[in-house]
Each structure stands twice: as C-alpha cells, then as structure tokens.
VEXFI-224746 format. One record per residue: residue number from 1; residue in one letter; x, y, z of N, C-alpha, C in turn. Coordinates in steps of 0.05 Angstrom, whole numbers, plus 5000, padded with zeros to 4 digits. Example, Ala and Ser with C-alpha at 12.3 -4.5 7.8 and 13.67 -1.06 7.14 Angstrom:
1, A, 5264, 4886, 5156, 5246, 4910, 5156, 5264, 4934, 5156;
2, S, 5257, 4955, 5142, 5273, 4979, 5143, 5258, 5001, 5157;
***
This chain:
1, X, 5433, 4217, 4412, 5451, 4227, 4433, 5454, 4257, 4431;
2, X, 5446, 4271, 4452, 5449, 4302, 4460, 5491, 4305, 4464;
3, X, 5491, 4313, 4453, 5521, 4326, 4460, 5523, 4350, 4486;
4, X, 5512, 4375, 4471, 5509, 4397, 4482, 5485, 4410, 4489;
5, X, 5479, 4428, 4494, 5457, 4441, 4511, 5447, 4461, 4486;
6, X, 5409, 4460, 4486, 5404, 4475, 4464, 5405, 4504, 4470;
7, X, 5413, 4513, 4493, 5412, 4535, 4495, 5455, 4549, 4503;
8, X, 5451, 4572, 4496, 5471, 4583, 4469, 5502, 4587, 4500;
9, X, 5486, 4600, 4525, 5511, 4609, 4544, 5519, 4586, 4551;
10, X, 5501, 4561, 4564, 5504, 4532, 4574, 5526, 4523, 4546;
11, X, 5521, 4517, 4519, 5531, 4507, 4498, 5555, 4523, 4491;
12, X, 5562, 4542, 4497, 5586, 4560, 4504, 5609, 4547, 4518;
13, X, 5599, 4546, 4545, 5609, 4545, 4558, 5624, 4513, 4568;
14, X, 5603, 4495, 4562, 5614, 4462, 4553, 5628, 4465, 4525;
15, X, 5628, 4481, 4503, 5646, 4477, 4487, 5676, 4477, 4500;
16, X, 5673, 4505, 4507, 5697, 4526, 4517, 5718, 4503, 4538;
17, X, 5694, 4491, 4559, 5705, 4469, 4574, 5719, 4441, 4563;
18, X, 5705, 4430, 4541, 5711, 4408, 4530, 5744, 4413, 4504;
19, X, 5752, 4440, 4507, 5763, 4444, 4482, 5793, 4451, 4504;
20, X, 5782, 4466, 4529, 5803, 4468, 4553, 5816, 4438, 4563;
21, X, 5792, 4420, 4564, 5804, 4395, 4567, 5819, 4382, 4557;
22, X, 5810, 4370, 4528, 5832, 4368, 4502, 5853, 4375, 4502;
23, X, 5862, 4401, 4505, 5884, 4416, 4502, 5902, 4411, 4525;
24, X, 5897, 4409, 4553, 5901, 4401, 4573, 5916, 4372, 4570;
25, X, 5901, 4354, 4566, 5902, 4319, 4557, 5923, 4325, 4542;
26, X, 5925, 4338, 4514, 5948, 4335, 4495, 5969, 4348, 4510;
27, X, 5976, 4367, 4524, 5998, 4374, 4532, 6008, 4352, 4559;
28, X, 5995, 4342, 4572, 6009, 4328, 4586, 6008, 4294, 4568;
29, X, 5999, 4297, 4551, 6018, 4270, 4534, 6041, 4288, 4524;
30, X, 6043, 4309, 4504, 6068, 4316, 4500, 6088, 4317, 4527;
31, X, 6083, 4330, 4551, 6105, 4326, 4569, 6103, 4295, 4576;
32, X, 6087, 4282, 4575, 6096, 4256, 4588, 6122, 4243, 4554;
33, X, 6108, 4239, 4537, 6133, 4238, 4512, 6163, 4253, 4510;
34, X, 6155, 4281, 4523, 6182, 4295, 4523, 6198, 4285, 4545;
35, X, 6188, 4272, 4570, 6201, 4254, 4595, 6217, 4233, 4582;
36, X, 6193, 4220, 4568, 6206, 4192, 4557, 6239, 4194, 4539;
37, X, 6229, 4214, 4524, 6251, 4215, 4502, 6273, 4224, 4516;
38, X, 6275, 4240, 4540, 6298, 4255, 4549, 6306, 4231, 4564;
39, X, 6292, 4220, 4576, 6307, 4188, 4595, 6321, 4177, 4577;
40, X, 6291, 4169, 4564, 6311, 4147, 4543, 6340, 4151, 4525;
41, X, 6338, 4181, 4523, 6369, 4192, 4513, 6396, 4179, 4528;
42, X, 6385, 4180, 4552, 6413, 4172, 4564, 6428, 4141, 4558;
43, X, 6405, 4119, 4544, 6408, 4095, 4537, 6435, 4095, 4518;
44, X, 6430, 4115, 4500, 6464, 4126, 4490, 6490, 4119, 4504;
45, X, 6499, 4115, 4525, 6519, 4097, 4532, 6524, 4076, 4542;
46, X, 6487, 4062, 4537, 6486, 4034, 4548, 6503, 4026, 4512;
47, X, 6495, 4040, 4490, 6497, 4027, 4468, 6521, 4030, 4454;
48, X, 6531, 4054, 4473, 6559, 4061, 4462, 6583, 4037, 4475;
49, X, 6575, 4022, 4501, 6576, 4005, 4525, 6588, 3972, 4504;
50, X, 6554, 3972, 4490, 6550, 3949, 4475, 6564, 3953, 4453;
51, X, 6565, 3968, 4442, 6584, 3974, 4405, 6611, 3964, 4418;
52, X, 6629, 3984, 4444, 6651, 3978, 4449, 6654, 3946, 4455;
53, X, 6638, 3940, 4474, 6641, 3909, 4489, 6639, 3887, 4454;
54, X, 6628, 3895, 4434, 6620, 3875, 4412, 6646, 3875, 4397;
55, X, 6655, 3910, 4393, 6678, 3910, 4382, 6705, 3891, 4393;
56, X, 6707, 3900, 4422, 6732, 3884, 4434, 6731, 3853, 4426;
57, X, 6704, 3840, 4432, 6697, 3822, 4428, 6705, 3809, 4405;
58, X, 6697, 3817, 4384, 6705, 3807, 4369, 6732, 3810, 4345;
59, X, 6743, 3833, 4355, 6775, 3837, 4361, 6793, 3808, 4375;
60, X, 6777, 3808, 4390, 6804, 3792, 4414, 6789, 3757, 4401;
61, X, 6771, 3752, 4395, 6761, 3717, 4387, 6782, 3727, 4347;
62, X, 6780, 3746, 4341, 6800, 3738, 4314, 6820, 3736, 4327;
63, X, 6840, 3752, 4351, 6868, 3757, 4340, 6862, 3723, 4355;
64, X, 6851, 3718, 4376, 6854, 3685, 4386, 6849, 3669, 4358;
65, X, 6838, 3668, 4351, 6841, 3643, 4324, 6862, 3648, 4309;
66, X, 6869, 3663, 4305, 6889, 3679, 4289, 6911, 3657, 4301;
67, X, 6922, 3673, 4324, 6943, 3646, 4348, 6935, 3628, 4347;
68, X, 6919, 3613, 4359, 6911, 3591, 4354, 6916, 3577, 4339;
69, X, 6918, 3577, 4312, 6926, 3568, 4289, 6957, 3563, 4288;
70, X, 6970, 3572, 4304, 7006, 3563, 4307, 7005, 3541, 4322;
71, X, 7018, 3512, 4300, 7024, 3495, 4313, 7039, 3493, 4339;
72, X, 7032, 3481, 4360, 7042, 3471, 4379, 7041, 3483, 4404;
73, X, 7044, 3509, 4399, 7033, 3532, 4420, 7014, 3554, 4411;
74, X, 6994, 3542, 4393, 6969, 3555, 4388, 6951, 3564, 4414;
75, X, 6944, 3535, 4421, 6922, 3535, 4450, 6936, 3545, 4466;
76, X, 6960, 3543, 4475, 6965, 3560, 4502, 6965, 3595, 4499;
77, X, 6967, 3603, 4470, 6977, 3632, 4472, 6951, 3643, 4469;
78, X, 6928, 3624, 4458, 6903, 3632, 4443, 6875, 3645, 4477;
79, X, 6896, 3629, 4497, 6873, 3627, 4534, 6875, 3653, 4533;
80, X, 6898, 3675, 4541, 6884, 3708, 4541, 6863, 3723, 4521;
81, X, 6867, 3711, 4500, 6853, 3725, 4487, 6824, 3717, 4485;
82, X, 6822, 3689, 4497, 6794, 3687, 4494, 6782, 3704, 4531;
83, X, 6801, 3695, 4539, 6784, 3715, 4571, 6778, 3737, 4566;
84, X, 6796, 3754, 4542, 6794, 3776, 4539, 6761, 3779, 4521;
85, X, 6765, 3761, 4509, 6735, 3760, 4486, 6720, 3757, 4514;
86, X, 6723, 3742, 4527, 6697, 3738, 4557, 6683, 3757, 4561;
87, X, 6714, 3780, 4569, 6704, 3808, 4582, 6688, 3830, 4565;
88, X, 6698, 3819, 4533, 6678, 3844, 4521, 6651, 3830, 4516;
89, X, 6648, 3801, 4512, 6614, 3801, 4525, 6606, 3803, 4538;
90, X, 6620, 3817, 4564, 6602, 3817, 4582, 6612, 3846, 4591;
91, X, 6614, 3861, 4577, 6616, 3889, 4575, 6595, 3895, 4553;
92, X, 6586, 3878, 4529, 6570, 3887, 4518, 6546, 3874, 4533;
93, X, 6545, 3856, 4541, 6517, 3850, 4558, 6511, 3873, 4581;
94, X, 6538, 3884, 4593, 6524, 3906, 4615, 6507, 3929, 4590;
95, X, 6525, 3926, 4577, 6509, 3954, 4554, 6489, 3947, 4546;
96, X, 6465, 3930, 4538, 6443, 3921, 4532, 6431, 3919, 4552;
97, X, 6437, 3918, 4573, 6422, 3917, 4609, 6417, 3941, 4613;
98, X, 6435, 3958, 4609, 6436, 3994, 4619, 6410, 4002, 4593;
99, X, 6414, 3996, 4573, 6385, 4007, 4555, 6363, 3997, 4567;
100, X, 6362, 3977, 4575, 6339, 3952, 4576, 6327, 3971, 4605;
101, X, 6336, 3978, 4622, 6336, 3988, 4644, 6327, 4025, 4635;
102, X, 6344, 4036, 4622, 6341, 4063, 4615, 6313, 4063, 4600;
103, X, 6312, 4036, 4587, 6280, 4042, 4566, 6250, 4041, 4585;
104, X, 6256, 4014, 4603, 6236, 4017, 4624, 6237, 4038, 4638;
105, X, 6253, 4050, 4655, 6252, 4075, 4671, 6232, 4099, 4649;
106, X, 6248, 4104, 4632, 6233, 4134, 4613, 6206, 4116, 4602;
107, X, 6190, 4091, 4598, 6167, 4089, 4593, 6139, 4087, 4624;
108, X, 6161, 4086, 4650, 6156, 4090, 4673, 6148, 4118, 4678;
109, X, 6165, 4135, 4676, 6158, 4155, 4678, 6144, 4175, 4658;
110, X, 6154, 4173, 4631, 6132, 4180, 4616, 6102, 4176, 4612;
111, X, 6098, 4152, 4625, 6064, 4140, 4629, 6059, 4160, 4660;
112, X, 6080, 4147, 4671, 6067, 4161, 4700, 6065, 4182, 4710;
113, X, 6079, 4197, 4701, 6076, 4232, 4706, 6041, 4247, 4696;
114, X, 6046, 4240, 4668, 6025, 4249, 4661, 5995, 4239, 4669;
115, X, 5998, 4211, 4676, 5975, 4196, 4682, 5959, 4210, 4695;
116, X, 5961, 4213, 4721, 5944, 4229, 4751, 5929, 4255, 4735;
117, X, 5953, 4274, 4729, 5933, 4295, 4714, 5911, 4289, 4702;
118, X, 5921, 4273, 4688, 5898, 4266, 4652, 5878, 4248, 4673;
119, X, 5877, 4230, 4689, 5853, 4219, 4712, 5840, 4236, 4725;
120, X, 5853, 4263, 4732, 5840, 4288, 4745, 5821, 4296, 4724;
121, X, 5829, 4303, 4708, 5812, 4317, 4689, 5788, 4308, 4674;
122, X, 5798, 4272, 4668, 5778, 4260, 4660, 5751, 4260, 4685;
123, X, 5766, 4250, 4704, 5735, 4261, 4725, 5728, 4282, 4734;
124, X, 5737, 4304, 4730, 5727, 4324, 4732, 5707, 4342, 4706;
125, X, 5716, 4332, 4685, 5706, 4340, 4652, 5685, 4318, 4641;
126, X, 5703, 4288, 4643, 5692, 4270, 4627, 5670, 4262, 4643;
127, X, 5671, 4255, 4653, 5638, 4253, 4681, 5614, 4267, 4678;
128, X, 5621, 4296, 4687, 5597, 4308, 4680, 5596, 4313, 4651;
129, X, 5603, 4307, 4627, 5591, 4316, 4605, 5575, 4290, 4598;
130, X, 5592, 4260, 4615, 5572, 4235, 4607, 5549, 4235, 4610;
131, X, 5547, 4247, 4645, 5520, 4250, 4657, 5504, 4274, 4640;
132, X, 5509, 4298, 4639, 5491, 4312, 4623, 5480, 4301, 4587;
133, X, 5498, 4290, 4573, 5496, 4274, 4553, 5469, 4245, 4564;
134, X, 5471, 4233, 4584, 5451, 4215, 4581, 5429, 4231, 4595;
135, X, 5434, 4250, 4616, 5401, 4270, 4631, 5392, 4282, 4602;
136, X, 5400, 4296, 4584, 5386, 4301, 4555, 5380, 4274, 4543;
137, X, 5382, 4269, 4542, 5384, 4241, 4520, 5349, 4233, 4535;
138, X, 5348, 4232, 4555, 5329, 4222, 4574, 5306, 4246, 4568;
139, X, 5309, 4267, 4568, 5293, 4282, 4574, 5283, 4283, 4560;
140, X, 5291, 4287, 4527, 5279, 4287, 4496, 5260, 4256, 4499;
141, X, 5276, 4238, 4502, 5253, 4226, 4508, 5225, 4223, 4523;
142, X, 5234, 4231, 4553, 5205, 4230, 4568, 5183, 4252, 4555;
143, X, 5197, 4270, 4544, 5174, 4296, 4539, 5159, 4291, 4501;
144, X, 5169, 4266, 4495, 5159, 4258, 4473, 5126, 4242, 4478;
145, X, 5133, 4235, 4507, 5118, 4209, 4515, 5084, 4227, 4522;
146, X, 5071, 4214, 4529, 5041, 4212, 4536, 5045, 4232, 4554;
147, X, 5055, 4222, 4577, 5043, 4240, 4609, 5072, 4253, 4616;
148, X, 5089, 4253, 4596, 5116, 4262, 4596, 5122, 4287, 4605;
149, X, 5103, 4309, 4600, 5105, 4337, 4615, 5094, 4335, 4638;
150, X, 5071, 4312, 4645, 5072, 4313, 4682, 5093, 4304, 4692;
151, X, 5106, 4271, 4690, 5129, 4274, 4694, 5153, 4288, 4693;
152, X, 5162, 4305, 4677, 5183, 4330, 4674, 5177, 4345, 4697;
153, X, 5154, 4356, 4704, 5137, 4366, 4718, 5146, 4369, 4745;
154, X, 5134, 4332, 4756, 5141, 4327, 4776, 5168, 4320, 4786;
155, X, 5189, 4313, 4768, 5212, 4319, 4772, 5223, 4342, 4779;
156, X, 5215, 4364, 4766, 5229, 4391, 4770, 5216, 4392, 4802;
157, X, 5189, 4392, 4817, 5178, 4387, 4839, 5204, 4372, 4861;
158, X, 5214, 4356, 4850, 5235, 4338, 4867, 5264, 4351, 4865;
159, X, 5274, 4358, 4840, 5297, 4361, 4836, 5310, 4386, 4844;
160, X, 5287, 4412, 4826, 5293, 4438, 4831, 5297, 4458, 4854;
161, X, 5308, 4481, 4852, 5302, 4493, 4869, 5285, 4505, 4883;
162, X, 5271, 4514, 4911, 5247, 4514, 4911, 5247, 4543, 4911;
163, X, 5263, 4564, 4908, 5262, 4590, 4904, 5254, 4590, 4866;
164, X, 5268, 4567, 4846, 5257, 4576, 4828, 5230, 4565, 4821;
165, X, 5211, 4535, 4834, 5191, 4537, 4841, 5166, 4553, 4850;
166, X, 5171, 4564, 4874, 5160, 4581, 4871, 5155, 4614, 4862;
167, X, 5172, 4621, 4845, 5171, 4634, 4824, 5143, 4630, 4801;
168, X, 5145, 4611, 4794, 5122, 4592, 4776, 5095, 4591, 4791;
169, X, 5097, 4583, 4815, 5070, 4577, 4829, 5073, 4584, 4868;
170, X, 5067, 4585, 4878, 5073, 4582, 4902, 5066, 4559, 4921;
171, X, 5040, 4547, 4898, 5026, 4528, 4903, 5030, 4507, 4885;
172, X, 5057, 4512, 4888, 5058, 4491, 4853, 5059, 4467, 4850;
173, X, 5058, 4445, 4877, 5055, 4421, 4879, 5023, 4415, 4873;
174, X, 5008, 4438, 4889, 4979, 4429, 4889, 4969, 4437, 4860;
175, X, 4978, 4456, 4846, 4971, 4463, 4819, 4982, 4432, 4802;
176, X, 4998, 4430, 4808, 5014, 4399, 4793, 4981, 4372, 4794;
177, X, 4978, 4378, 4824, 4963, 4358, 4834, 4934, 4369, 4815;
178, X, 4939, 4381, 4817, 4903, 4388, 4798, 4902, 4395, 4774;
179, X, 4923, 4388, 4757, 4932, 4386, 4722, 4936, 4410, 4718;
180, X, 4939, 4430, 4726, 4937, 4462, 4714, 4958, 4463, 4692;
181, X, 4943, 4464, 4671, 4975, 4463, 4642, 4986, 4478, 4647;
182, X, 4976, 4507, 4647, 5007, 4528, 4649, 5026, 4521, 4673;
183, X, 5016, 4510, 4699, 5035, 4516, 4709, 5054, 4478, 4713;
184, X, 5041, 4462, 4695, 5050, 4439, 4690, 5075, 4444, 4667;
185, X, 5067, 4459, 4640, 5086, 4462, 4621, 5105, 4477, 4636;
186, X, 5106, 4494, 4649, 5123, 4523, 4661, 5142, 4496, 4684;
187, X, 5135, 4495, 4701, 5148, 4461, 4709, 5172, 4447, 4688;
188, X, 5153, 4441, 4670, 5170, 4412, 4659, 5191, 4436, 4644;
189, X, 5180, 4461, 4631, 5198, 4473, 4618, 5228, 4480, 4637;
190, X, 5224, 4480, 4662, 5243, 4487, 4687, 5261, 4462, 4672;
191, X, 5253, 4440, 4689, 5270, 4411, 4682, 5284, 4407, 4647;
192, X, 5261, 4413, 4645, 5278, 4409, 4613, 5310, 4431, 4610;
193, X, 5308, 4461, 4620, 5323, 4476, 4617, 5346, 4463, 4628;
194, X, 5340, 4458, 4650, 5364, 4447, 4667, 5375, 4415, 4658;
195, X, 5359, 4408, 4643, 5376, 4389, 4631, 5389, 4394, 4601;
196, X, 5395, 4421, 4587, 5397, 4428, 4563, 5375, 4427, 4542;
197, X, 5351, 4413, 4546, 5340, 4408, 4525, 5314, 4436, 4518;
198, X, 5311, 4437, 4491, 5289, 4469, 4484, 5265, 4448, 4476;
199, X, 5252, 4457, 4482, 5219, 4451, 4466, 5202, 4474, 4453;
200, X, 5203, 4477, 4432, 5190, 4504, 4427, 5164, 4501, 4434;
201, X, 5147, 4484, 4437, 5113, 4482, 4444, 5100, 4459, 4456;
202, X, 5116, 4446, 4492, 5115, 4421, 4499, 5088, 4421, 4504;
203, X, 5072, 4442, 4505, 5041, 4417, 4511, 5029, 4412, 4495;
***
C-alpha cells in the first residue's frame, strides 16, 4: 500500500493536508465534548432535585413510623406523613428524570454538532487520499507487469491532458500504435507521475 506520492511537492503537500485534517477532526471532537460537558452540567439540579426529594423522603417515612408506633392513634397521625414521604418520591423521581433528560440532550448535541463537520471533511480529505492510495497501489503494479508500460501508456492517451501529450509527441497515439519506446516510456512515465508513483528505469 502506497500512502503518499514519491515525489517530494505532491508528498508535501498530502502530508500538510492529512495533518490539517487530523487537527481539524480533533478539535471538533473537543468542541463537541466541551458541548456535552457544559449541558450535562446543568443535570446538577436534577441531582440536587433527587438528594432533596430522598432526603424529605426519608425524613417524613421515619418521623411516620416513629408515630405510628403510638398505640391507638398511631395510623391516623402516621397518613400525613406518609403523603408527605409520597411527595418526596416523587420529587426525587422528577430529579432523576431532569438528569435522564439533561444527559440525553448534551450526548445529542455533543454527537451532533460536531458530526456534519467531521462528515465534511472526511469526504473531502478521506476520499481522495483512498482513491490516490489504491490509483498507486495499481500503478506499481501494472508497470511491474509484461506490457505494463504500454498499458500506463495508453492510459495516460485516455486520461491525460492533451496539451501535456502533445508535448511528448504530437503524434503520440500513432507513435503508441507503432511501439516507439521513447515515446511509450515518456507516456507511461506521464501516468505514473500523476499517480505518485517514480520509476527510476521503466523500460
């Protein structure tokens, strides 16, 4: 697997890009984390919510047993205090709802803010370095092969520009067509360039 390009401004310049990307990616996970954490801060009075509602709670179920325990008018004096125990579970249940709610919201938005960016970039970065990564990968191969510099060849014929074609030949399909090495290697050497790969001596 080709990473980068054997030549030095191309391999520059995909570094330079791949290292802009990275850095990019990491800062919008840190802001998407610094989202999270600042939401989720506010869960702090779902729990301060729940401490109080647990406390009352279980304040008001002792002082009721407590009463309770007096013969004869235990149960009747012991009914407020348990409504009252009612109300702090369900003052502590709103307080475990308000976190439960505050935790989803800040893992909502902490995923989602950052997401789109970091999707932008991956297709804009991660894409073309896949594709140039498998067009080298390919190319080292074909120019290993038998008829691999006519092929290279006749690719650059299809692919290239035809201002830098004919530079090379003017006739450079029909020179193709009639084996001419120099202007077959000078060809495949085009394609190869443009796909990152060096050959010091392809014919």
């Amino acid at each position: 697997m080709k990473i980068y390009s054997d030549f030095a401004g191309r391999r520059t310049r995909q570094i330079i890009a791949d290292l802009a990307a990275l850095v990019a990616i990491a800062l919008w996970i840190w802001f998407g984390y610094t989202v999270f954490t600042l939401v989720n801060g506010l869960a702090f009075w779902g729990l301060k919510m729940e401490e109080a509602g647990s406390g009352f709670e279980g304040a008001m179920t002792e002082v009721g047993n407590t009463l309770g325990g007096i013969p004869l008018i235990g149960s009747g004096i012991r009914i407020p205090f348990d409504g009252a125990s009612e109300a702090g579970a369900n003052l502590e249940a709103a307080g475990v709802a308000q976190q439960e709610a505050v935790f989803q919201l800040a893992v909502t938005l902490g995923i989602g803010i950052p997401l789109l960016p970091i999707l932008t970039i991956l297709a804009i970065w991660l894409i073309p370095r896949i594709m140039f990564i498998r067009r080298a990968g390919r190319a080292k191969q074909v120019v290993t092969a038998p008829a691999g510099m006519d092929l290279l060849a006749l690719r650059a014929l299809t692919t290239q520009k035809l201002s830098a074609i004919a530079k090379i030949d003017p006739d450079a399909l029909g020179a193709w067509r009639r084996g001419e090495p120099e202007v077959v290697r000078r060809l495949a050497q085009l394609e190869l360039r443009s796909s990152g790969v060096r050959v010091a001596d392809p014919v």
